[in-house]
PyMOL commands that place a pseudoatom at each C-alpha (Angstrom):
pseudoatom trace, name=CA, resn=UNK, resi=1, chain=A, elem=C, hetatm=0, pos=[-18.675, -18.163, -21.078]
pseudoatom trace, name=CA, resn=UNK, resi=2, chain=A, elem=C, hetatm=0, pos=[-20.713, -17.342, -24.133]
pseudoatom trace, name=CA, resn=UNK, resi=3, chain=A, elem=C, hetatm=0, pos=[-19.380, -15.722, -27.052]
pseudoatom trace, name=CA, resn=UNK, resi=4, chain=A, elem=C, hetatm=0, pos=[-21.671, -13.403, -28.095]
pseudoatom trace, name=CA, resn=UNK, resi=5, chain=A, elem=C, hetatm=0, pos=[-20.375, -9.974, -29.695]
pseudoatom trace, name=CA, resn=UNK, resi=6, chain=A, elem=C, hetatm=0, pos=[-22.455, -8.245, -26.703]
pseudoatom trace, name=CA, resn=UNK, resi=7, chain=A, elem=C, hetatm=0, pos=[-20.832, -10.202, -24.187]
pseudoatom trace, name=CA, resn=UNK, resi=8, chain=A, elem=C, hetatm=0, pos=[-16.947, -9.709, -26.102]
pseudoatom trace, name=CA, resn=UNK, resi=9, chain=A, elem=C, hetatm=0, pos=[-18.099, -6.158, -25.565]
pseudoatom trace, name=CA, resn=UNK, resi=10, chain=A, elem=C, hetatm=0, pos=[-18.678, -6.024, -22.254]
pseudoatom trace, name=CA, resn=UNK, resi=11, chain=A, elem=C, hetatm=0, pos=[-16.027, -7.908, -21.570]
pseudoatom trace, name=CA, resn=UNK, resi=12, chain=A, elem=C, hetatm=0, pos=[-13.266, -6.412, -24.000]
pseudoatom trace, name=CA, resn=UNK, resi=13, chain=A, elem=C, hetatm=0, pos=[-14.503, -2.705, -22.356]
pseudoatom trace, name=CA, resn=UNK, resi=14, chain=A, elem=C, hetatm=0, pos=[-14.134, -3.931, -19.338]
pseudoatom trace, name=CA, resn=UNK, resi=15, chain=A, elem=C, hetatm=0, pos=[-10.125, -5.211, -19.553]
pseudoatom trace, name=CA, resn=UNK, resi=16, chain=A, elem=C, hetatm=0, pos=[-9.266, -1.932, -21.404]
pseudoatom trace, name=CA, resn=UNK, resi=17, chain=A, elem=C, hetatm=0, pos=[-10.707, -0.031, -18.850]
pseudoatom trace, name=CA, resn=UNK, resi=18, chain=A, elem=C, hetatm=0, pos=[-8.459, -1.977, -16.207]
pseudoatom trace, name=CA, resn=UNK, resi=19, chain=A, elem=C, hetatm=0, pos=[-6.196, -0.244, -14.010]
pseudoatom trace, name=CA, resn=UNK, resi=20, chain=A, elem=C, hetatm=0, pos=[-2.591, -1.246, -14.052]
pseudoatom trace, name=CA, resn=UNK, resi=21, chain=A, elem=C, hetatm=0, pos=[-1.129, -2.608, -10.609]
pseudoatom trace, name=CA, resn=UNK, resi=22, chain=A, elem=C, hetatm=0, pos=[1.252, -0.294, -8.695]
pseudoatom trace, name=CA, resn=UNK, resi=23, chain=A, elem=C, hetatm=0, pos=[2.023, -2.221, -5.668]
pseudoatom trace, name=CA, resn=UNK, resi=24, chain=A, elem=C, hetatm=0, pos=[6.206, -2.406, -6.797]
pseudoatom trace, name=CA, resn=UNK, resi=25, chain=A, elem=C, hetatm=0, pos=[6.177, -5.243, -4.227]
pseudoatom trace, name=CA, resn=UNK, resi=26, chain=A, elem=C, hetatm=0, pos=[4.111, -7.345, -5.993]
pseudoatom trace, name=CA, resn=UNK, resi=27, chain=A, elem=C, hetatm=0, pos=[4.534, -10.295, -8.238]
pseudoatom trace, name=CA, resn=UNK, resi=28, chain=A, elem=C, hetatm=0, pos=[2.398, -8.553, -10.951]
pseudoatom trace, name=CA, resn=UNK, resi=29, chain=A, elem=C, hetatm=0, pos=[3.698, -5.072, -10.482]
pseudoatom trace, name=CA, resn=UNK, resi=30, chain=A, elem=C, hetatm=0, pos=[2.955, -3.906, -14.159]
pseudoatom trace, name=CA, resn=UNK, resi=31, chain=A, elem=C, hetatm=0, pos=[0.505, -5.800, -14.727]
pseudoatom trace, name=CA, resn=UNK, resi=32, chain=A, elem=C, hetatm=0, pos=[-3.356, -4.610, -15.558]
pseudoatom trace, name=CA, resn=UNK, resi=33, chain=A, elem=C, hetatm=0, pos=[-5.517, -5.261, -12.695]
pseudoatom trace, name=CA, resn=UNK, resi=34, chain=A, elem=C, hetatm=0, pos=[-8.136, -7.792, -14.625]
pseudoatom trace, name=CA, resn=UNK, resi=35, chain=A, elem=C, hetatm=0, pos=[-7.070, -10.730, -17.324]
pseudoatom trace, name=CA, resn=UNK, resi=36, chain=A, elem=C, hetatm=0, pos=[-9.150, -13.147, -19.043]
pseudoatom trace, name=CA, resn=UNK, resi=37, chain=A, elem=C, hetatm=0, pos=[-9.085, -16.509, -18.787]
pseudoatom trace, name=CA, resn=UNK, resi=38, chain=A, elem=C, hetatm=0, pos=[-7.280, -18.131, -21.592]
pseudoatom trace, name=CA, resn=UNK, resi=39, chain=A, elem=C, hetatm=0, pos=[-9.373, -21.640, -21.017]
pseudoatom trace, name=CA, resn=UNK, resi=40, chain=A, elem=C, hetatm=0, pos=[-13.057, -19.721, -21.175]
pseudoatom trace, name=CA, resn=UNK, resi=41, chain=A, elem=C, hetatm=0, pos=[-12.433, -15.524, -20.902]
pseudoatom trace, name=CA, resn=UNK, resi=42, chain=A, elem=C, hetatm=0, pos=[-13.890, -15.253, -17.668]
pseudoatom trace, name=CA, resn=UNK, resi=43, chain=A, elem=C, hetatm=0, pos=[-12.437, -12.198, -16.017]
pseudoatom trace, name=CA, resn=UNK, resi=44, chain=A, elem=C, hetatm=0, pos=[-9.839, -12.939, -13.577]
pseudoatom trace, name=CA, resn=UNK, resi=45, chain=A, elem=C, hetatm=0, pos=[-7.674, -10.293, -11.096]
pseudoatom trace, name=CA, resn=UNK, resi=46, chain=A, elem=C, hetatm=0, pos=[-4.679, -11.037, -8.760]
pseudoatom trace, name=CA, resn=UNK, resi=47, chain=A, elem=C, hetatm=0, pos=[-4.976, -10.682, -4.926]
pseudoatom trace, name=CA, resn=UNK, resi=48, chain=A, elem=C, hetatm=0, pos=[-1.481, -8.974, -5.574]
pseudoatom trace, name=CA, resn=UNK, resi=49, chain=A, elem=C, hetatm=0, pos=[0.193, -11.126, -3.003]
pseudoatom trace, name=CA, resn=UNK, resi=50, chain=A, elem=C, hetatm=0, pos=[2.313, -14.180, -3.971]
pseudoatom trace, name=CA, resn=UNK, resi=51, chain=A, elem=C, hetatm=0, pos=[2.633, -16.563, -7.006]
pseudoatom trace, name=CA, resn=UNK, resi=52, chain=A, elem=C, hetatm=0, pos=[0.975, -14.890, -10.310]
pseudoatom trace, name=CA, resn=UNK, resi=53, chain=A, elem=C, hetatm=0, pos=[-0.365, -18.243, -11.155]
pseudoatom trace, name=CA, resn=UNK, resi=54, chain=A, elem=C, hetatm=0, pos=[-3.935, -17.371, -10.313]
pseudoatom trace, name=CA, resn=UNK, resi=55, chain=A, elem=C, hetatm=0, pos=[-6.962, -20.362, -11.174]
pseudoatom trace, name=CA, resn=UNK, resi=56, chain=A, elem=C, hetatm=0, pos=[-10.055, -19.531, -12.877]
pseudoatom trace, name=CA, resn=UNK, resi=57, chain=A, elem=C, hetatm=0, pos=[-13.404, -19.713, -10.734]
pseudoatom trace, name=CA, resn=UNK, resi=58, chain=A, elem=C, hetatm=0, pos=[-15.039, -20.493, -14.056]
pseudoatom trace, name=CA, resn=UNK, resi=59, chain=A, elem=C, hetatm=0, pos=[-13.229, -23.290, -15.560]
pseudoatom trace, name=CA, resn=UNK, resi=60, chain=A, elem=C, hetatm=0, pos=[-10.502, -25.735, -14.451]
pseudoatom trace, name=CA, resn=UNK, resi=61, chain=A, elem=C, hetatm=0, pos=[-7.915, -23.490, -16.109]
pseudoatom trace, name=CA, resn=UNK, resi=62, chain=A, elem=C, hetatm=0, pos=[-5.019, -21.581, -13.837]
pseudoatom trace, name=CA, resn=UNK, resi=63, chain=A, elem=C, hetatm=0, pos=[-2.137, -19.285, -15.589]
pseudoatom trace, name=CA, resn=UNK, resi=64, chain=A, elem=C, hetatm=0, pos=[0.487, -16.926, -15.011]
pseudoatom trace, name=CA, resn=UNK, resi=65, chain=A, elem=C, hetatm=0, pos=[-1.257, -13.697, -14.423]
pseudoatom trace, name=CA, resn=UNK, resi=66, chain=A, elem=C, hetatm=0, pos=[2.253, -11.699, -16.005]
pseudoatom trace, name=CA, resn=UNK, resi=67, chain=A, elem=C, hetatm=0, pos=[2.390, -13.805, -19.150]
pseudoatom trace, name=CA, resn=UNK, resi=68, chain=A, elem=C, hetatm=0, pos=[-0.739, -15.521, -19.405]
pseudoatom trace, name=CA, resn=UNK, resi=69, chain=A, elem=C, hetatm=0, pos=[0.566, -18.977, -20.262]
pseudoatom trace, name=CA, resn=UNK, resi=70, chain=A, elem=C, hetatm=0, pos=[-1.512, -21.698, -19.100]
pseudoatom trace, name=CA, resn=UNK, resi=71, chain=A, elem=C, hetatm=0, pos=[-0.407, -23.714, -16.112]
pseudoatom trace, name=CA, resn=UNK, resi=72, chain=A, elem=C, hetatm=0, pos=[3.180, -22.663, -14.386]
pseudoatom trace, name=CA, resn=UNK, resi=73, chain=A, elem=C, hetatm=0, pos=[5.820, -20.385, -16.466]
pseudoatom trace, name=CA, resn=UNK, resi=74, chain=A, elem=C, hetatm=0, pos=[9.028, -20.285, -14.129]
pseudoatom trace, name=CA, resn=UNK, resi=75, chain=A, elem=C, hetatm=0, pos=[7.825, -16.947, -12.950]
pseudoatom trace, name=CA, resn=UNK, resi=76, chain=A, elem=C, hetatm=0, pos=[10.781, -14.453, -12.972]
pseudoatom trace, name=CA, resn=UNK, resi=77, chain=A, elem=C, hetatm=0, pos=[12.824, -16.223, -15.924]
pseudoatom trace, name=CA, resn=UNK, resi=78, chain=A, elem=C, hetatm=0, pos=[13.096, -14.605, -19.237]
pseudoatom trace, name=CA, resn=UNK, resi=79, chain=A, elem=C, hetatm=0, pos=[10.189, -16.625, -20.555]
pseudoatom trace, name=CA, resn=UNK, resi=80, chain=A, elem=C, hetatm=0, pos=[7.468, -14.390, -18.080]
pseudoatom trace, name=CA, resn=UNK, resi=81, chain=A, elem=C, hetatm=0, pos=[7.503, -11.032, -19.854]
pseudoatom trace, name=CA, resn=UNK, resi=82, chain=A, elem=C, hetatm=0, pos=[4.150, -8.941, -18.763]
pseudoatom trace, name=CA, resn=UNK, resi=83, chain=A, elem=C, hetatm=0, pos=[1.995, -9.491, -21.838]
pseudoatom trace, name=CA, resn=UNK, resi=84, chain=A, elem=C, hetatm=0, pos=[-0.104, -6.136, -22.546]
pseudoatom trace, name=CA, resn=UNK, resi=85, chain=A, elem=C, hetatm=0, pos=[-3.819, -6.116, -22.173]
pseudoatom trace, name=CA, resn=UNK, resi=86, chain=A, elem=C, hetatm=0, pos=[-5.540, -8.719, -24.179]
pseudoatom trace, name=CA, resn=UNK, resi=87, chain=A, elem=C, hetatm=0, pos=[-7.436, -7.964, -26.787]
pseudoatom trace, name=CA, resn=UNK, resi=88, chain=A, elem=C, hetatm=0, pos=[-10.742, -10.788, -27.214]
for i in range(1, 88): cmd.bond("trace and resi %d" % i, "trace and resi %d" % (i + 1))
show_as sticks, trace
zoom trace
C-alpha cells in the first residue's frame, strides 16, 4: 500500500476506531477487531474462529493476529501477549 500521510490517515482512523472482540470463545478474545499488516499495512480482521495466524490478501505476509509477529508465535505461550492497537 502507499504511504501517503492521507492514506496513514485513513488508515490510522480507521484501526482506532476498531471495535475490540468480545466473543470470550475466541482465539482473539481481546483483541481489536482490525490490524494492519506488518509486511504492507493493509487492514486485516479475524473471522474469530480458530488459529489467530490470519494471511494478508495484500501481500504474501501472514501473522499472529494477538501479537502481531510475523509468521507462527506458539499461540497461547507467554510469548503471544495481545499487543494494543497499532499506531502507523
Amino acid at each position: 500500500m502507499g504511504s501517503s500521510p492521507e492514506l496513514r490517515r485513513l488508515l490510522q482512523t480507521a484501526l482506532d476506531g476498531a471495535p475490540q472482540i468480545n466473543a470470550s470463545t475466541s482465539t482473539v478474545h481481546g483483541c481489536p477487531a482490525l490490524r494492519a499488516c506488518p509486511g504492507c499495512r493493509a487492514l486485516v480482521s479475524h473471522t474469530q474462529r480458530g488459529c489467530p495466524t490470519v494471511w494478508c490478501a495484500q501481500c504474501p505476509c501472514s501473522f499472529c493476529f494477538r501479537c502481531l509477529k510475523v509468521g507462527y508465535c506458539g499461540y497461547g505461550s507467554p510469548q503471544c501477549p495481545i499487543r494494543e492497537r497499532q499506531r502507523l
